[in-house]
PLY file of the C-alpha trace (Angstrom):
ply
format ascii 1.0
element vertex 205
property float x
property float y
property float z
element edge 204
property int vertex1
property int vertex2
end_header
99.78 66.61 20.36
100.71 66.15 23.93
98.98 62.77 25.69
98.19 63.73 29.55
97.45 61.14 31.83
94.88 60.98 35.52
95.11 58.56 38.25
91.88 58.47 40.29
91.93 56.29 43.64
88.74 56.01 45.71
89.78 55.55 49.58
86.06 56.40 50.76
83.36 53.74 50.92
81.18 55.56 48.27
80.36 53.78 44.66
80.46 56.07 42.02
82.46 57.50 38.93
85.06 59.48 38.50
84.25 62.10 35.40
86.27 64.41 33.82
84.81 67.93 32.27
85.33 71.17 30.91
84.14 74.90 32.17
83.12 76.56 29.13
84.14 80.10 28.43
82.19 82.75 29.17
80.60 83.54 25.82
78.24 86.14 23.89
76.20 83.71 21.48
72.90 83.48 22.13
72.89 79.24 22.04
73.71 77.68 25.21
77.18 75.32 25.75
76.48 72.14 27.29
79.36 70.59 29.04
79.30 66.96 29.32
81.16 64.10 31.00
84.05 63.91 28.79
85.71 60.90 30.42
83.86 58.73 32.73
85.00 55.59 34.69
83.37 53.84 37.90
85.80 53.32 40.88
84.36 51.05 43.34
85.80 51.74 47.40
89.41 50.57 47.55
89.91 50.87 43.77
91.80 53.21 40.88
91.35 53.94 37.54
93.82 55.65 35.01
92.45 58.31 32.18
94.70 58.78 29.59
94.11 60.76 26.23
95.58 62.92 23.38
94.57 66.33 23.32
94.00 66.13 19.61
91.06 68.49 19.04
87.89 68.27 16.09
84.32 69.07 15.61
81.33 66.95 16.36
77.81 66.31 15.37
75.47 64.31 17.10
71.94 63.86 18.69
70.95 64.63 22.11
68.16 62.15 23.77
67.03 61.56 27.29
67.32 57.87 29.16
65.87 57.95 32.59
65.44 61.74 33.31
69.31 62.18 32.04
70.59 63.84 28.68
73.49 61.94 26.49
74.72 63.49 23.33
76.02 60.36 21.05
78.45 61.65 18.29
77.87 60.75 14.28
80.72 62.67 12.64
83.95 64.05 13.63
86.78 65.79 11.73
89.98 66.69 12.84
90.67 70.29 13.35
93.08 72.67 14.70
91.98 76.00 16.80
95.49 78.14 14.74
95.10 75.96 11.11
92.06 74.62 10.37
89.28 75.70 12.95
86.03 76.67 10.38
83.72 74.62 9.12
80.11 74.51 7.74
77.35 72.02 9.11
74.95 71.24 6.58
72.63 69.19 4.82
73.41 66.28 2.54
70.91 65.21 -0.25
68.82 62.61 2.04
68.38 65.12 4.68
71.12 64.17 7.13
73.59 66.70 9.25
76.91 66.76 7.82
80.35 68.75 7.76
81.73 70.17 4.67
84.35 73.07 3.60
87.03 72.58 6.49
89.15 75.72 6.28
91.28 78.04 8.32
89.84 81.77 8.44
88.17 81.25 12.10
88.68 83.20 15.18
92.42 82.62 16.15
92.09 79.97 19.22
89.06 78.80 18.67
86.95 76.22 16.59
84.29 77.83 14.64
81.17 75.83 13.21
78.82 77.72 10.51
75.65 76.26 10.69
74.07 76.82 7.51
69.83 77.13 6.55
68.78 73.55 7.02
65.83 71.95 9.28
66.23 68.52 11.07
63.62 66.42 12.73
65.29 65.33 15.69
67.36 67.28 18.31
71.02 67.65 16.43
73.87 69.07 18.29
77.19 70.57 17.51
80.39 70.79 19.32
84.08 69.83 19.64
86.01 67.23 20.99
89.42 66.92 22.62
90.53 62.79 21.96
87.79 61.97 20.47
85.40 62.57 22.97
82.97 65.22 22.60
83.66 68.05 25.60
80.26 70.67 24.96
78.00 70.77 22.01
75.52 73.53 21.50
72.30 72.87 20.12
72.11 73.35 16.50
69.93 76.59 14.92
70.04 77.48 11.61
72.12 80.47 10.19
74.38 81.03 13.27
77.81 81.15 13.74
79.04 79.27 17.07
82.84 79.45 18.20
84.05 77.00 21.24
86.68 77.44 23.02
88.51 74.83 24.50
90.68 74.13 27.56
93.69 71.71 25.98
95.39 71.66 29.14
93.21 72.27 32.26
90.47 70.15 33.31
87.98 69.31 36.33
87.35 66.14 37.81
84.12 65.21 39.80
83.20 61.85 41.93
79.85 60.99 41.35
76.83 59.62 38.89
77.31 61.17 35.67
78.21 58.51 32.73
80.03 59.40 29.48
78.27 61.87 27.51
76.09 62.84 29.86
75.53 66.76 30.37
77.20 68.01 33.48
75.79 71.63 35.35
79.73 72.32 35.83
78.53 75.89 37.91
77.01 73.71 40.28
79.23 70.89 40.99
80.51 71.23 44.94
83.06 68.47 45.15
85.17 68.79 42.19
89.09 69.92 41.46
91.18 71.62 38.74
93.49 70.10 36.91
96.41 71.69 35.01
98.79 69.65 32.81
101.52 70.80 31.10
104.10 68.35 28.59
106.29 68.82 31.16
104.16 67.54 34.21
101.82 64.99 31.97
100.72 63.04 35.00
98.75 64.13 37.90
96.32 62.69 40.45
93.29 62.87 42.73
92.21 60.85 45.29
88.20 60.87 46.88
89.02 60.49 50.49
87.42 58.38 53.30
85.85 61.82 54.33
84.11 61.95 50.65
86.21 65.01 49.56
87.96 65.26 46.62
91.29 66.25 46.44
94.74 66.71 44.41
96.77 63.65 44.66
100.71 62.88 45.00
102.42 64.14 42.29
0 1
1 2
2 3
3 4
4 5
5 6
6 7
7 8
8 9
9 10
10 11
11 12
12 13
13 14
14 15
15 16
16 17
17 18
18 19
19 20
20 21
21 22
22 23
23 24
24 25
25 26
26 27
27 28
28 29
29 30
30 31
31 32
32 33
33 34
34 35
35 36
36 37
37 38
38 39
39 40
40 41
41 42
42 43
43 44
44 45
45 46
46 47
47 48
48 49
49 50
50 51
51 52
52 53
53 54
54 55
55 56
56 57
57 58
58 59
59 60
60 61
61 62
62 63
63 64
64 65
65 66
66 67
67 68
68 69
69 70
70 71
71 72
72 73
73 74
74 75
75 76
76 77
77 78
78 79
79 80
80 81
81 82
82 83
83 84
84 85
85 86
86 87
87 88
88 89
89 90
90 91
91 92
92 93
93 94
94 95
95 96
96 97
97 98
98 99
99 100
100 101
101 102
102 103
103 104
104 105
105 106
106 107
107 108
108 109
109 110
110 111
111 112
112 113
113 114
114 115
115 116
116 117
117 118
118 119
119 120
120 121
121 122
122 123
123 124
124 125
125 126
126 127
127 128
128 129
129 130
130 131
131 132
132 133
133 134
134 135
135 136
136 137
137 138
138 139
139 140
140 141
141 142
142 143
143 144
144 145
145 146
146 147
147 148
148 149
149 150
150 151
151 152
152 153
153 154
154 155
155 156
156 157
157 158
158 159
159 160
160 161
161 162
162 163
163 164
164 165
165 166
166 167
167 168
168 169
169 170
170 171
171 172
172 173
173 174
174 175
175 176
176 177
177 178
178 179
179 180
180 181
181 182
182 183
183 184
184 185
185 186
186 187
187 188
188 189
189 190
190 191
191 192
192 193
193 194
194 195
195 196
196 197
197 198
198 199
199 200
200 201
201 202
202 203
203 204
């Protein structure tokens, strides 16, 4: 799998983190996709930080909670996947009641990774998803007896300058001051830079 790397500089006089994120598809299912702050760093004025990951893909489990007005999703379980090989799997319910993935197979919609969630009831707020370098990039809360695929972006991503923290769901339609970014294993390195007018923008190659 190709590793990508992001250099972030902060020339303006703002305090805040740089976060990386995903737009999810367009998509008929009837759940909605959260996106969250994939990969989140603070950058004081006058400072950098560097983002580097594999784009090494699986499916996710974990529980969504609230801390001071905000929603986090922490992941339990991960297992490696594939979107062409193996890109289906079933979320059930072990013998003590707790989520868990079983039968990881091929079979799936080509391009996508496709979680079954099978008849099972859980007393606190379980969410499924995918992650690119292990770090979860949506989730979709879980509901028995429906079939969810995600599809995600392994080579384009956004980048925002502001307060979210890893983890933390992200409103991508409505972020103003963020840009796309689109890697390639031949151009594995780009760059933004938050300016001293507080816009963000591409970077020197």
């Amino acid at each position: 799998m190709p590793d990508y790397r992001l250099i972030c500089a902060n020339t303006s006089r703002m305090h805040g983190n740089f976060s990386i994120y995903q737009m999810p598809p367009q998509t008929e299912s009837i759940q909605q996709v959260v996106s969250l702050a994939w990969l989140s760093r603070p950058a004081p004025p006058s400072s950098s930080v560097t983002f580097t990951w594999s784009t090494a893909m699986s499916f996710v489990w974990g529980e969504r909670g609230r801390f001071r007005g905000r929603s986090y999703f922490a992941a339990c379980q991960q297992v490696p996947a594939h979107p062409e090989r193996e890109n289906l799997i079933d979320l059930t319910s072990e013998e003590l009641g707790s989520p868990f993935f079983a039968n990881l197979r091929g079979g799936g919609p080509s391009g996508a990774l496709t979680v079954r969630q099978r008849n099972a009831i859980f007393n606190y707020p379980v969410h499924v998803g995918i992650a690119i370098g292990g770090s979860a990039v949506y989730t979709v809360e879980f509901q028995a007896n429906i079939s969810t695929s995600f599809i995600a972006h392994r080579d384009r991503y956004w980048v925002t300058f502001g307060g979210y923290s890893p983890g933390e769901a992200i409103d991508a339609t409505s972020v103003t001051n963020g840009v796309v970014l689109d890697f390639s294993p031949i151009n594995p390195t780009l760059s933004v830079v938050m300016g001293p007018d507080n816009i963000l923008r591409h970077g020197p190659a």
